[in-house]
C-alpha positions in Angstrom: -37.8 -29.7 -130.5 -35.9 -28.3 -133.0 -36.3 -25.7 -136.0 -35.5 -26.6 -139.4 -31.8 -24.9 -139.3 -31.3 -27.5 -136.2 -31.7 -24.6 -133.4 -33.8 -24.8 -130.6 -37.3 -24.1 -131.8 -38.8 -21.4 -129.6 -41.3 -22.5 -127.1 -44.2 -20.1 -127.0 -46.5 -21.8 -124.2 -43.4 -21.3 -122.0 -45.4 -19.1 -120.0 -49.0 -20.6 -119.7 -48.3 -22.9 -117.1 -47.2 -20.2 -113.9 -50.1 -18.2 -115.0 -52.9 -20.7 -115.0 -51.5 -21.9 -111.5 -51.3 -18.1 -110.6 -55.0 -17.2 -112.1 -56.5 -20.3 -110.2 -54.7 -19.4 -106.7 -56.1 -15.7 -107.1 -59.4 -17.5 -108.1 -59.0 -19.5 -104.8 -58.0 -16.4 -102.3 -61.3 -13.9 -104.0 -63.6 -17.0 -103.3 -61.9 -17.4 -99.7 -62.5 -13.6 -98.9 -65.8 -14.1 -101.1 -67.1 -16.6 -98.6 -65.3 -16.4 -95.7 -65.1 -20.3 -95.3 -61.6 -21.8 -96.1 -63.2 -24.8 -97.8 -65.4 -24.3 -100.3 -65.8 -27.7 -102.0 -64.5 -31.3 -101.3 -61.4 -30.6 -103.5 -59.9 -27.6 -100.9 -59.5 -30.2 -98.1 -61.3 -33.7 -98.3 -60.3 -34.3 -94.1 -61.3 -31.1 -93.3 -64.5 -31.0 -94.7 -65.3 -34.1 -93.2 -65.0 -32.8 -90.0 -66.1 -29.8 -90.2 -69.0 -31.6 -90.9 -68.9 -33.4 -88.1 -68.5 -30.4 -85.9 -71.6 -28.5 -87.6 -73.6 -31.7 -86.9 -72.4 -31.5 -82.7 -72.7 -28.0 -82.7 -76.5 -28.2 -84.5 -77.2 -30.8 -81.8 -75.8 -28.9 -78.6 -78.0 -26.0 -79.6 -80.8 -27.6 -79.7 -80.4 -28.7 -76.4 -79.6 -25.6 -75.0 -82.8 -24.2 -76.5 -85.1 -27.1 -74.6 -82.8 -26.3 -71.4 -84.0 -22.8 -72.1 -87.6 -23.2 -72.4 -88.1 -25.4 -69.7 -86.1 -23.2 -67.4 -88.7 -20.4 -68.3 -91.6 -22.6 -68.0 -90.3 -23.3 -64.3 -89.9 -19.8 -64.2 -93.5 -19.1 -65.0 -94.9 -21.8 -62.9 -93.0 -20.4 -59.8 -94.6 -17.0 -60.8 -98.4 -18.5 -60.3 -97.4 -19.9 -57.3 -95.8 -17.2 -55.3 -99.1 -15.1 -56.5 -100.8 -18.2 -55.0 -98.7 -18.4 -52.0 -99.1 -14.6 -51.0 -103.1 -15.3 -51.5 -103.1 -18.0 -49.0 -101.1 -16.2 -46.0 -103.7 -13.3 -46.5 -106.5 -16.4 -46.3 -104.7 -17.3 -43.1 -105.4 -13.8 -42.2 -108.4 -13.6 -42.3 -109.1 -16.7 -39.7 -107.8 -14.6 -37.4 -109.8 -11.8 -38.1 -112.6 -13.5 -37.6 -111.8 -14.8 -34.1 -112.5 -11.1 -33.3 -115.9 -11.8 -31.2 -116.9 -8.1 -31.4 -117.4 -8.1 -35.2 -120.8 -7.7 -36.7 -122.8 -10.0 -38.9 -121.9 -7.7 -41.4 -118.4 -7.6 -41.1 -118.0 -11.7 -40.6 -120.4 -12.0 -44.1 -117.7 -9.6 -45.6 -114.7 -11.8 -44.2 -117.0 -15.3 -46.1 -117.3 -13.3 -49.5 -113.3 -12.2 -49.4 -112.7 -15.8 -47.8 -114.2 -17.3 -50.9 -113.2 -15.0 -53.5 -109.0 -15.5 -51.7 -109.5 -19.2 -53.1 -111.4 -18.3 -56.2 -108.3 -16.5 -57.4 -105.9 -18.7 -56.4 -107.8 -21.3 -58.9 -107.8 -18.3 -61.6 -103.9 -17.5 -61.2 -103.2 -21.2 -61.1 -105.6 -22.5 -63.7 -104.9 -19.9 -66.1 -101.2 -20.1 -65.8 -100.0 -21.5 -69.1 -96.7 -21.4 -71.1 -96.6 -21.5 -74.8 -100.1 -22.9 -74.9 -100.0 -25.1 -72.6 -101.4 -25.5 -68.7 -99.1 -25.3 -66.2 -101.1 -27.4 -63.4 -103.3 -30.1 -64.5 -105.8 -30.1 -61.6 -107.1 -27.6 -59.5 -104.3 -26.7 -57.5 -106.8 -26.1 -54.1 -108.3 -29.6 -54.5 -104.3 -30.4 -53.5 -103.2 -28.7 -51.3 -103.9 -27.6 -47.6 -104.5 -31.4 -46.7 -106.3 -31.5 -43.7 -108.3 -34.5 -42.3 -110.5 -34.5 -38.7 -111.9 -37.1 -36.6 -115.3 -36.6 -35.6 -117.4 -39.2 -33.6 -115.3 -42.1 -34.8 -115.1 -40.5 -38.4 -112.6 -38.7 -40.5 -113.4 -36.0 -42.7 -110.4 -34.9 -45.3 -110.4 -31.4 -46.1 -108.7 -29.3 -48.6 -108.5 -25.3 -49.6 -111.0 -26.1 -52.0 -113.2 -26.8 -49.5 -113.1 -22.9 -48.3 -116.5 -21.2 -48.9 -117.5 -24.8 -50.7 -119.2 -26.1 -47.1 -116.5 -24.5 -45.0 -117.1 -21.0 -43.7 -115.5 -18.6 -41.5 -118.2 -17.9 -39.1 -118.4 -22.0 -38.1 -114.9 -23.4 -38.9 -112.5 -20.1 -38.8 -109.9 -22.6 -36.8 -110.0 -25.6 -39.7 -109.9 -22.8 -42.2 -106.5 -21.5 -40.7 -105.5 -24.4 -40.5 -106.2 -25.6 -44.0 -104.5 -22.1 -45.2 -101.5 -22.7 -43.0 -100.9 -26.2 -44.5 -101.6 -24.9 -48.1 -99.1 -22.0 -47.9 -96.4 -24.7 -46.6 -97.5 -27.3 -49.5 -96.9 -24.1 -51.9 -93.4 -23.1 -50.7 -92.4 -26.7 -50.8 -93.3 -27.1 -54.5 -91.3 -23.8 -55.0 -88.3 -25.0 -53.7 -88.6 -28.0 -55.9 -88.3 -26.0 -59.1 -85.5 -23.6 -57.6 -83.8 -26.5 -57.3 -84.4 -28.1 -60.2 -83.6 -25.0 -62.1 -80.2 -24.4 -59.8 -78.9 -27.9 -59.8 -80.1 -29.5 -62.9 -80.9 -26.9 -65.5 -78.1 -23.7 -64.8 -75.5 -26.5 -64.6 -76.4 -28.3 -67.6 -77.0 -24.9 -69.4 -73.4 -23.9 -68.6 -72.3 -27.3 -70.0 -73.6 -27.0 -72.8 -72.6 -23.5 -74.0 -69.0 -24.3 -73.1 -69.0 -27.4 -75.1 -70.5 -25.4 -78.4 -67.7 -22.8 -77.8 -65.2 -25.1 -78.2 -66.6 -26.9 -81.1 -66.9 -23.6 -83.0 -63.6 -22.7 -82.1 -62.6 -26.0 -83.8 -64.9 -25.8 -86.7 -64.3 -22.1 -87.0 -60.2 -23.2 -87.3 -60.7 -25.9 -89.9 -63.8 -24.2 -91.5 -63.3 -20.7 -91.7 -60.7 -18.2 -93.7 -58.0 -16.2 -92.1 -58.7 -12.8 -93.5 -55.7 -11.8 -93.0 -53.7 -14.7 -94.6 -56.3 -14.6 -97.6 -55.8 -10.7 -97.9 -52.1 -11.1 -98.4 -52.2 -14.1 -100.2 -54.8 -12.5 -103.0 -52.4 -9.6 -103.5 -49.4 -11.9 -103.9 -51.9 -13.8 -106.3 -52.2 -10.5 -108.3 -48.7 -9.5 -108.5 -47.8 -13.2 -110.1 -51.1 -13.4 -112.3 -50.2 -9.9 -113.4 -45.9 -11.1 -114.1 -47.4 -14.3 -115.9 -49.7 -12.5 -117.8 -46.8 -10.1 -118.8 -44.2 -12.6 -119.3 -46.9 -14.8 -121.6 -47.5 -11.5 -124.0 -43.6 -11.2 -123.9 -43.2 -14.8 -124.9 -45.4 -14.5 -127.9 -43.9 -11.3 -129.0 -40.2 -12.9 -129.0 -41.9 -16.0 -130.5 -43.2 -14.1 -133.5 -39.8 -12.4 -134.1 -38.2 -15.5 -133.8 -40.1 -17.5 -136.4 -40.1 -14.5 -138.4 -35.8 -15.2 -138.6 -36.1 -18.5 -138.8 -38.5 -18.2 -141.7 -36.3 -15.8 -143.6 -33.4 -17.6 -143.0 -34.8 -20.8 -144.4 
């Protein structure tokens, strides 16, 4: 364009253009540091938000997971608890068979052995049927009326006995031998549902548990790369930001001054 002596008329937004593009890349690197995510909206990078979305998603899902691999690993947990308790109760129970094989006891002492025989599988239903894990029961039937399996043929018939049976028509002063026996068979029955959940919780759960907080590692590695600011690179690149904003800013003022002055000579020339 030119000025009405036909010389170039001076051009006094020169200067606007480097400093809007150096006042929105400050704006960009304060809300970087601000936030500490590297995209903010859809317009920083359409791609990467799209996966990083994806990756929040798979890492959202994985935790979860690990979470329920968690709590049924402490349920287990739990669960073996009652049952060692309930395995230690039954040896003692097997104890006191022997005990009372002893022919020189007193009536005394063998109505003693019946009330601690009794009480042994009292407790054992107590630990058992009280052992719970975030509200709920850990066994769902008595675990006596399962265990200790024990069946004998009398006269042609077979009568099934289990350690719920103990001090429940079985006594110690009559049937010290069944009751061993019973107690013997219980204490293996126990130890084999032990191992069950060792297992379970050694070759299923820990495994799976391992798997699982490897694979969200990775994934927020990943999302933490596309997601997430670099600090460092956001810490230099506000400062650069600042030094241009601040040039554009000077050079804009400088522009307009020189502007003025100019249109003040062209005006007094005309």
């Amino acid at each position: 364009m030119m000025s009405p002596l036909g010389l170039p008329k001076p051009n006094m937004f020169a200067g606007l253009r480097p400093l809007r593009e150096n006042e929105s890349m400050l704006q960009r690197s304060m809300e970087r540091l601000a936030t500490g995510r590297m995209i903010n909206s859809g317009r920083d990078d359409p791609a990467g938000l799209i996966a990083g979305v994806h990756l929040d998603a798979a890492i959202r899902a994985l935790d979860a997971e690990s979470r329920a691999i968690q709590r049924e690993a402490s349920s287990l947990a739990t669960k073996d608890g009652a049952l060692s308790a309930a395995a230690d109760m039954a040896a003692e129970l097997e104890g006191l068979t022997v005990q009372a094989a002893d022919s020189t006891l007193s009536d005394a002492e063998r109505d003693a052995l019946e009330i601690e025989a009794a009480s042994i599988v009292r407790a054992i239903e107590h630990t058992t049927g009280s052992a719970s894990f975030a509200g709920e029961k850990l066994f769902g039937e008595p675990l006596t009326g399962e265990i200790g399996a024990l069946e004998i043929e009398e006269g042609g018939e077979t009568t099934s006995y289990t350690l719920a049976d103990v001090g429940r028509g079985l006594n110690l002063r009559d049937d010290a031998d069944v009751i061993g026996q019973i107690a013997g068979r219980a204490a293996a029955d126990i130890a084999t549902q032990r191992g069950e959940i060792g297992a379970r919780i050694a070759n299923e759960l820990q495994p799976r548990s391992r798997a699982v907080d490897t694979e969200m590692i990775r994934l927020a590695q990943a999302h933490s790369i596309i997601v997430d600011a670099d600090y460092a690179r956001e810490t230099a690149s506000l400062m650069r930001a600042e030094v241009l904003a601040k040039a554009s800013r000077y050079l804009v003022a400088l522009e307009s001054r020189n502007t003025g002055l100019a249109l003040d000579l062209l005006s007094g020339a005309a």
